[in-house]
C-alpha positions as CSV (number, residue, x, y, z in Angstrom):
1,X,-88.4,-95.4,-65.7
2,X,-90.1,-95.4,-69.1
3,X,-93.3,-95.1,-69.1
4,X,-96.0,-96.8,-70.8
5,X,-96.6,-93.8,-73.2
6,X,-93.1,-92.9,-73.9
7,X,-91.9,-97.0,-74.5
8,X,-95.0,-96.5,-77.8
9,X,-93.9,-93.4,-78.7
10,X,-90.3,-94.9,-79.3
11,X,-91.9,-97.9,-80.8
12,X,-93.9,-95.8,-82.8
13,X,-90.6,-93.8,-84.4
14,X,-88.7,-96.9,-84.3
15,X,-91.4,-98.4,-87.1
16,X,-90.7,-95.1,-89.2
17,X,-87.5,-93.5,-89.0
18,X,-85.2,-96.0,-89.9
19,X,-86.7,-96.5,-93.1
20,X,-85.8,-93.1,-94.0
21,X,-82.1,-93.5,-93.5
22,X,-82.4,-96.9,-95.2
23,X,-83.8,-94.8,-98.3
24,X,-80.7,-93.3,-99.3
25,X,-79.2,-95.5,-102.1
26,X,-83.0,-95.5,-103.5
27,X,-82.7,-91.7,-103.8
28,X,-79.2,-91.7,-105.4
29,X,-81.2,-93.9,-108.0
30,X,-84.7,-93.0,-108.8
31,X,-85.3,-89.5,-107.5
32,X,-84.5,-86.2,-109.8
33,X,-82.1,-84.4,-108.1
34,X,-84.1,-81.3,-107.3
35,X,-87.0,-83.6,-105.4
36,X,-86.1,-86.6,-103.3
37,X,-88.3,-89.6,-103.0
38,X,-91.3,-89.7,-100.8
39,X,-91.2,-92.9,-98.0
40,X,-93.7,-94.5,-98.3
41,X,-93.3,-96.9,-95.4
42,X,-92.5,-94.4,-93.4
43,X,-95.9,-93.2,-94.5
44,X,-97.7,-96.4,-93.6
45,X,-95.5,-96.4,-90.0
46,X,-96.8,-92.6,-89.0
47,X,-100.6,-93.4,-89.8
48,X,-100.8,-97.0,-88.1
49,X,-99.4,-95.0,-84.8
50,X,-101.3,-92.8,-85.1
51,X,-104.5,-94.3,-85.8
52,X,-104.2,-97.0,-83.0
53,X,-106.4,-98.0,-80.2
54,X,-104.0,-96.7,-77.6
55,X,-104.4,-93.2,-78.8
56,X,-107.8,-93.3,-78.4
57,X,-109.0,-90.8,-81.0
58,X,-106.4,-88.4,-80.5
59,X,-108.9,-85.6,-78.6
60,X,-107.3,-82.9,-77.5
61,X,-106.2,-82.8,-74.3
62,X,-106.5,-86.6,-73.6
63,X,-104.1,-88.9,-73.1
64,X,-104.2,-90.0,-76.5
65,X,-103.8,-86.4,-77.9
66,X,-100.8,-86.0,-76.0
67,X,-99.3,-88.5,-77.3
68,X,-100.0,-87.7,-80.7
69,X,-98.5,-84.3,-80.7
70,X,-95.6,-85.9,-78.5
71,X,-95.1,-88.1,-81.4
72,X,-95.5,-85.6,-84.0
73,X,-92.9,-83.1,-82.6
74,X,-90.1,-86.1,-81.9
75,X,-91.2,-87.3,-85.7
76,X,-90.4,-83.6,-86.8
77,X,-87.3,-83.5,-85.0
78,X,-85.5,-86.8,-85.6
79,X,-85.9,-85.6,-89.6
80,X,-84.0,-82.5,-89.0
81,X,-86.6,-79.8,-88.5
82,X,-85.9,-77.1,-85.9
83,X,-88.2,-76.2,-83.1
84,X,-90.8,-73.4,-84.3
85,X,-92.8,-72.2,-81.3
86,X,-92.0,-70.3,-78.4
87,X,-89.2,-70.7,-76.1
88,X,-87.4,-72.9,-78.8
89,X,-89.9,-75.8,-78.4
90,X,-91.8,-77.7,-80.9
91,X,-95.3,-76.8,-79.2
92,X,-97.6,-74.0,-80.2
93,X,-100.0,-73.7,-76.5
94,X,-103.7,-73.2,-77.8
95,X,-105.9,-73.1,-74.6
96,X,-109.1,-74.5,-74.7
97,X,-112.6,-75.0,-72.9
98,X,-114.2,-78.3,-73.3
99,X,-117.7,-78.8,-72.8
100,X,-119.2,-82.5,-72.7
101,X,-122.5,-81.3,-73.2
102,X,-125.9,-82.9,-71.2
103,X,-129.5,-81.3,-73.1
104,X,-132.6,-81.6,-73.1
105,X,-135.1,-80.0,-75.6
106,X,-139.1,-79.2,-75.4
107,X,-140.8,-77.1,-77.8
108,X,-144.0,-76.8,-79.5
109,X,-147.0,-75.2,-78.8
110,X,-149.5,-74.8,-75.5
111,X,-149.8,-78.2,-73.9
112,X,-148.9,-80.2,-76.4
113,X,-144.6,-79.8,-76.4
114,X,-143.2,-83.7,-76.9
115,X,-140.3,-83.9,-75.5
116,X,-137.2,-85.1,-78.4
117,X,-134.8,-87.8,-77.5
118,X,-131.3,-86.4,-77.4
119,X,-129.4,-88.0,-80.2
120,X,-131.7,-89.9,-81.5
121,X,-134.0,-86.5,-82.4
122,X,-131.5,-83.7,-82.0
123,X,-127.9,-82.6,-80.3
124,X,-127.3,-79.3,-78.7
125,X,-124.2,-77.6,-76.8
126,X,-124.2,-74.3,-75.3
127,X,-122.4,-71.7,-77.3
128,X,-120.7,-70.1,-73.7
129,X,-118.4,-71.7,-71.0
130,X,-121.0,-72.2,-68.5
131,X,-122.0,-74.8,-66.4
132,X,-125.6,-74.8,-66.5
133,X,-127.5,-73.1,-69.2
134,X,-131.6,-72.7,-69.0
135,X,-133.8,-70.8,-71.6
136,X,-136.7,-70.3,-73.9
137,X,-137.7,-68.3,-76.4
138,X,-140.0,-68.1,-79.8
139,X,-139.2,-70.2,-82.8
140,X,-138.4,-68.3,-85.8
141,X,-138.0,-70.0,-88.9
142,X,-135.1,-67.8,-91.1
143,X,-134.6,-70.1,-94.2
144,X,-131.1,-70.4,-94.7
145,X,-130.2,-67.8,-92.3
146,X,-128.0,-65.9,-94.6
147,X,-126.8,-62.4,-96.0
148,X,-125.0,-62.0,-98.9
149,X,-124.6,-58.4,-100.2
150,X,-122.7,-59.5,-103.0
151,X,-125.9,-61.8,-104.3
152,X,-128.5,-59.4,-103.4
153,X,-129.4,-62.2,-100.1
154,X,-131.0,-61.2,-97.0
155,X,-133.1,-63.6,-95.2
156,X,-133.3,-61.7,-92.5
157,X,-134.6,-58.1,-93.8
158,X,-133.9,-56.3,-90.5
159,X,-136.7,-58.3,-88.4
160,X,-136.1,-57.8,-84.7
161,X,-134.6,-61.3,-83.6
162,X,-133.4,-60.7,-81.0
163,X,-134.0,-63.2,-77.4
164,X,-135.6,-65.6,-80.3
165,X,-134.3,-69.4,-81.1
166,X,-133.7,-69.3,-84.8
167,X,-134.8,-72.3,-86.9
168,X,-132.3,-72.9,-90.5
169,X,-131.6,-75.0,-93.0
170,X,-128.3,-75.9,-93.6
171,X,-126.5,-75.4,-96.7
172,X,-127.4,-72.3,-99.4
173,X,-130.3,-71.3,-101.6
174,X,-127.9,-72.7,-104.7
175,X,-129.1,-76.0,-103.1
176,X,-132.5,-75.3,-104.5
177,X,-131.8,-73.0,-107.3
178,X,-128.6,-73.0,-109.8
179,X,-128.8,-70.0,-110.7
180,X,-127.7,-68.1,-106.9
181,X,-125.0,-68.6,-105.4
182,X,-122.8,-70.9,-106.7
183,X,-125.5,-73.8,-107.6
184,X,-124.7,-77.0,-105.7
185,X,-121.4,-76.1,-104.9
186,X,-121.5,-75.2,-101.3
187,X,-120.1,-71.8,-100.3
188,X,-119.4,-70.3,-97.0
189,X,-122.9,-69.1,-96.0
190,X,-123.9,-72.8,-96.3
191,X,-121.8,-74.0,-93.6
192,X,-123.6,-74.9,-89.9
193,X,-120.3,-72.3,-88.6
194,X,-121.3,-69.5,-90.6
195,X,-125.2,-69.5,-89.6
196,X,-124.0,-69.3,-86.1
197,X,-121.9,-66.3,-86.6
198,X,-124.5,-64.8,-88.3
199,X,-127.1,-65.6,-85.6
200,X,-124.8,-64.3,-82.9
201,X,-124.9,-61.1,-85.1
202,X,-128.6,-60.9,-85.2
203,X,-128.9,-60.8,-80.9
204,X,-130.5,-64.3,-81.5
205,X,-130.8,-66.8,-78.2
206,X,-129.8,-69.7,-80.0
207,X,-129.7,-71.6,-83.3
208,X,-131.0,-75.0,-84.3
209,X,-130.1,-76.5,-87.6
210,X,-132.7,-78.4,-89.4
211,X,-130.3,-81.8,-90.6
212,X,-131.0,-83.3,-93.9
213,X,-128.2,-85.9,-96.0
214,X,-128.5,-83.5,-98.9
215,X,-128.1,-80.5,-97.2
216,X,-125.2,-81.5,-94.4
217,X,-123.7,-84.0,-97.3
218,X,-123.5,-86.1,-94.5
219,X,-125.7,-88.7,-92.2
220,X,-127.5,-87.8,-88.9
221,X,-124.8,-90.4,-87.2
222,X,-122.1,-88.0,-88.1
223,X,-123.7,-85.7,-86.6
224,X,-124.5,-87.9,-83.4
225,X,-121.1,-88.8,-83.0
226,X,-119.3,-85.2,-83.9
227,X,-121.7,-83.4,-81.1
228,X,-122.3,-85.8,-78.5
229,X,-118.9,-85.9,-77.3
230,X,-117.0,-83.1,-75.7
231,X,-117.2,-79.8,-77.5
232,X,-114.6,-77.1,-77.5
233,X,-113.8,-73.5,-77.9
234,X,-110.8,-71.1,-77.8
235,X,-110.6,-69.8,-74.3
236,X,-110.8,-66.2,-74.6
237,X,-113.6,-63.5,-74.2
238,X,-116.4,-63.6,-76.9
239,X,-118.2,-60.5,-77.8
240,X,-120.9,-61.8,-79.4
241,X,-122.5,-65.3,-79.2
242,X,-125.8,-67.7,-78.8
243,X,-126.4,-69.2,-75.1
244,X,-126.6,-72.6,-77.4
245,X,-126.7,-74.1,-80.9
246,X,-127.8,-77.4,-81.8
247,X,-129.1,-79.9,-85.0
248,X,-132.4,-81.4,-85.5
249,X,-133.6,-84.6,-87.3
250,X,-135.9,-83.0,-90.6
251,X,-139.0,-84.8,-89.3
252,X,-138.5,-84.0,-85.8
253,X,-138.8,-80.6,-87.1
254,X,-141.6,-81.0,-89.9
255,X,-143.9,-82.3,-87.0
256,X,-143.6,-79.6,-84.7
257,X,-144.0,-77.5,-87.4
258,X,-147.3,-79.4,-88.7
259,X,-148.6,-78.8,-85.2
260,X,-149.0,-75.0,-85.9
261,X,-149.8,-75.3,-89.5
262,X,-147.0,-74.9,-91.0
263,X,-145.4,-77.2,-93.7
264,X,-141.4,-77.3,-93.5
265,X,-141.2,-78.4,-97.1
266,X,-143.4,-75.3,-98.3
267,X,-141.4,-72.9,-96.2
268,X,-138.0,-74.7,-97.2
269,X,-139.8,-74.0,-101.1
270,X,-139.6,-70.0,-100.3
271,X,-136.9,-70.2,-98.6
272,X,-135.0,-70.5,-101.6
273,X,-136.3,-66.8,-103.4
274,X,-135.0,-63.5,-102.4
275,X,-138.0,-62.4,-101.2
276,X,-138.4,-64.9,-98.4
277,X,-138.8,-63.2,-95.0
278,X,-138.7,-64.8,-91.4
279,X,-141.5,-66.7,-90.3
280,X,-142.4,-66.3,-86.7
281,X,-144.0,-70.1,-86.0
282,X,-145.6,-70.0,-82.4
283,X,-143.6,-72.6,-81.5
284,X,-142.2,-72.2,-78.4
285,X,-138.3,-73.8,-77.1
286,X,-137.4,-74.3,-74.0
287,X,-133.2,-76.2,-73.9
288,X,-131.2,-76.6,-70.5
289,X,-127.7,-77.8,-71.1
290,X,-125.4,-79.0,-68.6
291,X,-122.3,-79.1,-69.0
292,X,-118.7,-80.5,-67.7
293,X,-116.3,-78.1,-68.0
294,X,-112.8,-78.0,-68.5
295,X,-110.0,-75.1,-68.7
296,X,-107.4,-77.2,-70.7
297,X,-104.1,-76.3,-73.1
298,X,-103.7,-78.3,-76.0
299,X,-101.1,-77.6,-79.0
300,X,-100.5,-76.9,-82.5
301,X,-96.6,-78.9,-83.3
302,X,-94.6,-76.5,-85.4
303,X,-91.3,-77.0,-86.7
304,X,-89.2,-75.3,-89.4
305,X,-86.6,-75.7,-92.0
306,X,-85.2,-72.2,-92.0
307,X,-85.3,-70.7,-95.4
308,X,-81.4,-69.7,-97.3
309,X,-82.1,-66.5,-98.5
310,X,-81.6,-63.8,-95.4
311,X,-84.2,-61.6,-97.1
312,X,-86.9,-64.4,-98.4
313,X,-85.7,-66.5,-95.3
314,X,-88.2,-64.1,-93.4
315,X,-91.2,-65.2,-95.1
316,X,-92.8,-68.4,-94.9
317,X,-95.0,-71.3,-96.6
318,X,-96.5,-73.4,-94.3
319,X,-97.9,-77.1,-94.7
320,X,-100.7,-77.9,-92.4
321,X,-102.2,-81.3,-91.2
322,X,-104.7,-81.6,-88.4
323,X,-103.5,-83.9,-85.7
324,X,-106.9,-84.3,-83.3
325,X,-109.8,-86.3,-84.1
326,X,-112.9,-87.3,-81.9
327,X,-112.0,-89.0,-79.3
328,X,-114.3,-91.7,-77.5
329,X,-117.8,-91.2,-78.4
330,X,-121.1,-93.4,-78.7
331,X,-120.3,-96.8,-79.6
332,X,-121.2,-97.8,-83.1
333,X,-121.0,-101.5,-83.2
334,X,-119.4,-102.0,-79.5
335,X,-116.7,-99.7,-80.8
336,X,-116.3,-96.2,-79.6
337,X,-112.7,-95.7,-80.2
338,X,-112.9,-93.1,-83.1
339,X,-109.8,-93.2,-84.3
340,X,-110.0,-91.2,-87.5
341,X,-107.0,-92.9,-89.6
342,X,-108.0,-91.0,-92.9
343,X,-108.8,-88.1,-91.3
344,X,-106.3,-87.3,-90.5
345,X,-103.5,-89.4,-89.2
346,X,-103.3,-89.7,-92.9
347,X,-102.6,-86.2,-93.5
348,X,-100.3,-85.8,-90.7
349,X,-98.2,-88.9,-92.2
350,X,-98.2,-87.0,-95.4
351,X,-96.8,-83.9,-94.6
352,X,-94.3,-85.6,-91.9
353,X,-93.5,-87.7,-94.9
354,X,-92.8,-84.1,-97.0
355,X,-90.5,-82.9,-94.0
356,X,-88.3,-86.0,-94.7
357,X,-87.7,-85.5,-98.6
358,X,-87.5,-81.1,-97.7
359,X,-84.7,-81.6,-95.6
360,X,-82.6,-83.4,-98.3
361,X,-83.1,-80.6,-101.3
362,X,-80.6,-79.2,-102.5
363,X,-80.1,-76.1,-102.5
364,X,-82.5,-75.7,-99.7
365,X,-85.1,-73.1,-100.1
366,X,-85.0,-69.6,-100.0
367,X,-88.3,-68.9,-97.9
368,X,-88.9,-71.0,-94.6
369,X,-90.8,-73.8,-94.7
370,X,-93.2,-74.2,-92.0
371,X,-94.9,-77.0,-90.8
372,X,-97.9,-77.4,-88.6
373,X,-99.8,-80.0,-87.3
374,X,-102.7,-78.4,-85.6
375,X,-105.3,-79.1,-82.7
376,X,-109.2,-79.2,-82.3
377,X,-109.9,-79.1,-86.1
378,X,-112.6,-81.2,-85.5
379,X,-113.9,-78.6,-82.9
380,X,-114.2,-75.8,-85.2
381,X,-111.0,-75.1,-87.1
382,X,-109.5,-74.0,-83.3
383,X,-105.8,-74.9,-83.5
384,X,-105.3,-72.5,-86.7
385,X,-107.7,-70.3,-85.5
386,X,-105.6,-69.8,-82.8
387,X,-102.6,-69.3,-84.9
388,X,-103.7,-67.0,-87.1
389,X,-104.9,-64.7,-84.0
390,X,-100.7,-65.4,-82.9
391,X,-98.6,-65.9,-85.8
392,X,-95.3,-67.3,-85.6
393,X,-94.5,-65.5,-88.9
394,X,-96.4,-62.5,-89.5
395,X,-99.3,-63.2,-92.1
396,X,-98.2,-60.8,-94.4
397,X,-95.0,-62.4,-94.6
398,X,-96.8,-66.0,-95.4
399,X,-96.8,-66.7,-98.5
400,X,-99.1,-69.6,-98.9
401,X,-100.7,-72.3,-96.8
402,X,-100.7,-75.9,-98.1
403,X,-103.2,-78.1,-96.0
404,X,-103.7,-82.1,-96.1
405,X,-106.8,-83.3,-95.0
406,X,-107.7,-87.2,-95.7
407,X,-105.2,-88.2,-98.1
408,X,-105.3,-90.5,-100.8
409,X,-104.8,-94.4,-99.3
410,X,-106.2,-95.9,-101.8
411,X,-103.6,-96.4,-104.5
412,X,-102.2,-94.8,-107.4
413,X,-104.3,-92.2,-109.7
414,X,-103.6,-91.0,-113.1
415,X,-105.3,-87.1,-112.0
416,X,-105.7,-85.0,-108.4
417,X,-107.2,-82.0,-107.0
418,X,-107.0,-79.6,-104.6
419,X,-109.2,-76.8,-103.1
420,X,-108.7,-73.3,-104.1
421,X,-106.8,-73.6,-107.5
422,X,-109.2,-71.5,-109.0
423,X,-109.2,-68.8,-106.3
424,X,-105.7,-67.7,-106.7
425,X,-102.1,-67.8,-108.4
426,X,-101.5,-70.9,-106.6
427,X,-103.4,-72.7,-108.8
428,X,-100.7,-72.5,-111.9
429,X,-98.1,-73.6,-109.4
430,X,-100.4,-76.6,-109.0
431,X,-101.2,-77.3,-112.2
432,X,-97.2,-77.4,-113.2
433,X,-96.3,-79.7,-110.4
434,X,-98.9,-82.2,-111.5
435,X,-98.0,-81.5,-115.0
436,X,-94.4,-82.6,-113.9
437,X,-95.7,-85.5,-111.9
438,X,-97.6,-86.7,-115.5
439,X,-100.7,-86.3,-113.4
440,X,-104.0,-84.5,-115.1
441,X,-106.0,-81.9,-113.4
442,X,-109.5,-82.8,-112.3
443,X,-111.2,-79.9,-110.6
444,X,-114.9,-80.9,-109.4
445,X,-117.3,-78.4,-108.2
446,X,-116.9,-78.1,-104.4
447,X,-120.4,-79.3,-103.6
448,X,-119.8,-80.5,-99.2
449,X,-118.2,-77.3,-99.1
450,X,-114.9,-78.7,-98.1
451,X,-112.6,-75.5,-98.9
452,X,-114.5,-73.8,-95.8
453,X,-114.2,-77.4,-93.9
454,X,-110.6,-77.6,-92.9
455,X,-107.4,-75.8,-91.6
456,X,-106.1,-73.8,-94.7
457,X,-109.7,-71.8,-94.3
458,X,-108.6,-69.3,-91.1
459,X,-105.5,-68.3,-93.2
460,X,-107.6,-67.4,-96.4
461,X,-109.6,-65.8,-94.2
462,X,-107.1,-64.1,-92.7
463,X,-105.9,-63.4,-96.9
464,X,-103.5,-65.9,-97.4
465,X,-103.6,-67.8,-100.4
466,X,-104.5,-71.3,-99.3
467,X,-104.9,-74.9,-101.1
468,X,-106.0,-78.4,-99.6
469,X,-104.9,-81.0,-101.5
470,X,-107.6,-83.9,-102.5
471,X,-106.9,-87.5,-104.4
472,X,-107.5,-87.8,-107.6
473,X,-110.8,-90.2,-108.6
474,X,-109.1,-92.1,-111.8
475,X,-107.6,-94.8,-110.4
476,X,-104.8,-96.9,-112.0
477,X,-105.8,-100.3,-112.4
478,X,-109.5,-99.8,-111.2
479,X,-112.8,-99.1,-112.9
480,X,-113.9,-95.9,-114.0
481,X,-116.3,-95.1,-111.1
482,X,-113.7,-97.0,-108.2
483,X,-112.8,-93.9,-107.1
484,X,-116.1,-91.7,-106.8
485,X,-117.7,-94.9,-105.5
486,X,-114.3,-95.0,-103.0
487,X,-115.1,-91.3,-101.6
488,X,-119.2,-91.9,-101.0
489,X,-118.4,-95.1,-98.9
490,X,-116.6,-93.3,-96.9
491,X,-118.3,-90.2,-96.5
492,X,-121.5,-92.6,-96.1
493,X,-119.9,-95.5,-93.5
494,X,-117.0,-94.4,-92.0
495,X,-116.4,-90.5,-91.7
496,X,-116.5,-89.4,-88.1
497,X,-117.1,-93.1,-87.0
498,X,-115.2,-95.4,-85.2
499,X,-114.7,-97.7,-88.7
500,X,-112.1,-95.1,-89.8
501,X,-109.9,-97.0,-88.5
502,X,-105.9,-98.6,-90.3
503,X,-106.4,-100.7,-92.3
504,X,-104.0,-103.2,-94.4
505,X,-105.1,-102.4,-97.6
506,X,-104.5,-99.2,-97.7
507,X,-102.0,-98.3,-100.3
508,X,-99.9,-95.5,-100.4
509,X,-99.0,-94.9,-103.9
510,X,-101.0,-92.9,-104.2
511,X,-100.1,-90.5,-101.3
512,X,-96.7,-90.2,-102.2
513,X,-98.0,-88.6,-105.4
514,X,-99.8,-85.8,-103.3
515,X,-96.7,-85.5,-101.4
516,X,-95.3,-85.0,-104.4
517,X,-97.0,-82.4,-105.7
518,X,-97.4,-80.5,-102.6
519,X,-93.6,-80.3,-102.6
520,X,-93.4,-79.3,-105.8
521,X,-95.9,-76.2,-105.0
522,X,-94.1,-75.5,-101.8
523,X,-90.6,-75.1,-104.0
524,X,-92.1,-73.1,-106.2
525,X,-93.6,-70.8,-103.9
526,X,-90.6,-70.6,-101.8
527,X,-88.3,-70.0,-104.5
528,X,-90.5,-67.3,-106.5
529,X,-89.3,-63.7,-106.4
530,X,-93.0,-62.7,-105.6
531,X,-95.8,-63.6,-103.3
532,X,-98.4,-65.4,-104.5
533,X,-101.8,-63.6,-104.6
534,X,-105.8,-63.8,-104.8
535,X,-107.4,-64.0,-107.9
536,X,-109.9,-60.8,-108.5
537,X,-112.5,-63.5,-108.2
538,X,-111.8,-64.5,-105.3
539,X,-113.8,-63.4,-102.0
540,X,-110.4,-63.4,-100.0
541,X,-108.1,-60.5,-100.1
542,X,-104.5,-59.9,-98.0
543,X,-105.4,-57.7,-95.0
544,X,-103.7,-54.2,-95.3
């Protein structure tokens, strides 16, 4: 009996994969020899699967997420790929704990502690895989709840934190002040993942991040609809970690704050100098959290074309797309189906898309090609997380990561980008291969932090050199500021909302020329006699 799944899975493939044995004579005509053409249709097939209603927002461990990296691994397999993950299958298991979180929130001071409307006022989660999570402790307002020895940066200067609920801003003091850090461009230490790291590290109880559009680069109803669904985590001891995190509106915050006599823009004013030190606020928190547990296994799809050379053949680049997005959530205009078709059943359809042309070049190339589509991104960065902690080819045999995240639907450009080309040699391979595609270089500062915001991050972490590929902004055929205007639409209306949706307009064009670079930098890479490698001004470095 076929099932209802499996007869749309077929469907789905049926849409996509005869089109690329119906591309052959259009290869034998337009393509260079060395690079086949991208398929485009096949392009357009992948992401409207992917992106449909049935899937239902592709959460992990869902229905809907199954049958996204079902369709993945057949996708990978009916272009030629061989199974990459244990036992000769196409599945990588990541196990998980979800958490569909229930909080509530007092603080203030004395009598007088309103009580904040959960996700109108703030969202919270616990930080531990428990079922029921009670407790209290002192506000303490840390700035921007960073260190940074390399800029001279402490915020905390060794004040005894810990049992205490630490109040942040989000982002770093180059918000404020060009001249630290790396002015508006967003580094690590401004992202929400790092403060709570770092507040694990301090003993703190828990973390709540003060939300502004500036500072987060994006609306409180991403933020609604990213935590008010079910969180997860890698299932495996922690050593250090808060009882809970959370996000608070700016004026929730500023009035509690008020209530004690303190002024949140003042303090967000010192926050931004060296000399800032904690300020303990007499506010007083108080957040129970219950929460719905589940002990699931989800799965990163990996697949390989082995590499020709029995030496180089060892080592590996690896392409990565995140399959997962968020699932059902809180309806936004009777919709709560968030299907995320730009991020990222785009970015999957890409590199599916660069595993067709790979398996056609001639003479195949020396290193392995790697490709994985990896689970709970959205989470936290969990499905390469977890395959960084559990290689399939040791790290210091990768020799680059190459990571699609929202790609370009929006039609042809005459430039493109990518993340990282400044922090390592990959970047000349990159400029080359858009040189070749007749495409100029556009590198704009990284200001939402993005290089820290997707899947290539836990392998530059981990020190291997890593780029994310990003459209270009000058469009063919459209005005000068189309493109810009493109991007803040949908970082404004439709990221992390249920309008991310297929739609027929998109054009693809355009992501055929990313593909197309991306598999010019994976041939080069994979063909080099040497490694690529970290620039010396870079902050990541192979491990020894």
């Amino acid at each position: 009996m076929i099932t209802l799944g499996r007869r749309v899975l077929i469907i789905g493939l049926a849409l996509a994969l005869p089109l690329a044995r119906s591309a052959a004579a259009q290869r034998r005509a337009d393509a260079e020899p060395s690079l086949p053409p991208v398929n485009t249709r096949a392009i357009e097939a992948h992401l409207k699967y992917l992106a449909d209603d049935l899937l239902e927002g592709r959460a992990p461990a869902t229905r809907g997420g199954r049958l996204a990296a079902k369709y993945v691994a057949a996708a990978f397999e009916a272009v030629g790929l061989d199974p990459a993950g244990p036992s000769g299958s196409y599945f990588q298991p990541v196990a998980l704990v979800g958490m569909t979180p229930q909080p509530t929130l007092v603080w203030g001071k004395g009598s007088d502690t309103p009580t904040p409307r959960y996700g109108d006022d703030f969202v919270a989660w616990a930080e531990r895989p428990e079922e029921h999570i009670a407790v209290d402790g002192d506000v303490v307002f840390v700035g921007y709840g960073t260190r940074a020895p390399e800029w001279q940066w402490d915020d905390y200067k060794r004040v005894p934190l810990r049992g205490k609920v630490l109040l942040m801003l989000v982002n770093d003091p180059g918000l404020q002040d060009s001249t630290v850090f790396n002015g508006k461009a967003l580094t690590y230490y401004g992202r929400w993942t790092y403060k709570l790291e770092e507040a694990a590290r301090q003993g703190a109880l828990g973390a709540l991040l003060v939300h502004t559009t500036e500072s987060a680069t994006y609306p409180w109803d991403v933020v609604r609809g990213s935590w008010s669904v079910e969180q997860f985590m890698l299932d495996r001891p922690r050593t250090q970690s808060l009882a809970f995190a959370g996000w608070v509106q700016h004026d929730l915050a500023q009035r509690a704050l008020a209530q004690v006599g303190l002024d949140l823009d003042s303090l967000t004013r010192a926050a931004a100098r060296r000399d800032f030190r904690p300020v303990s606020t007499g506010i007083h928190a108080a957040v129970e959290i219950t929460s719905a547990l589940r002990h699931v296994e989800s799965e990163n799809v990996v697949a390989k074309l082995p590499g020709s050379d029995p030496r180089l053949g060892r080592e590996a680049v690896l392409f990565t797309a995140h399959w997962d997005h968020k699932g059902i959530g809180p309806a936004v205009n009777g919709d709560s189906i968030y299907n995320g078709a730009e991020d990222n059943a785009s970015g999957v359809a890409a590199i599916l898309a660069a595993a067709q042309a790979l398996v056609d070049v001639t003479p195949r190339p020396r290193r392995t090609i790697l490709f994985i589509a990896t689970t709970a991104e959205e989470s936290g960065l969990l499905g390469s997380e977890a395959y960084v902690q559990a290689p399939l080819v040791p790290l210091d045999r990768t020799a680059a990561v190459l990571n699609i995240d929202v790609a370009n639907v929006r039609g042809a450009t005459r430039d493109i980008d990518a993340l990282g080309i400044e922090r390592s040699t990959l970047g000349d391979a990159f400029r080359a291969a858009a040189r070749a595609e007749s495409l100029a270089v556009r590198h704009l500062p990284d200001v939402r932090g993005s290089f820290y915001r997707s899947d290539h991050f836990p392998f530059a972490r981990a020190g291997v050199p890593a780029l994310s590929f990003k459209s270009g902004i000058d469009f063919v055929d459209r005005p000068e500021s189309w493109g810009k205007d493109q991007e803040d639409e949908y970082n404004s209306h439709r990221y992390h909302r249920p309008s991310d949706e297929y739609a027929s307009s998109f054009r693809y064009d355009g992501t055929a020329q990313q593909v197309r670079v991306a598999l010019r930098v994976a041939l080069a890479v994979a063909n080099a006699p040497q490694l690529p490698r970290w620039l010396p001004s870079s902050e990541f470095q192979r491990q020894p």
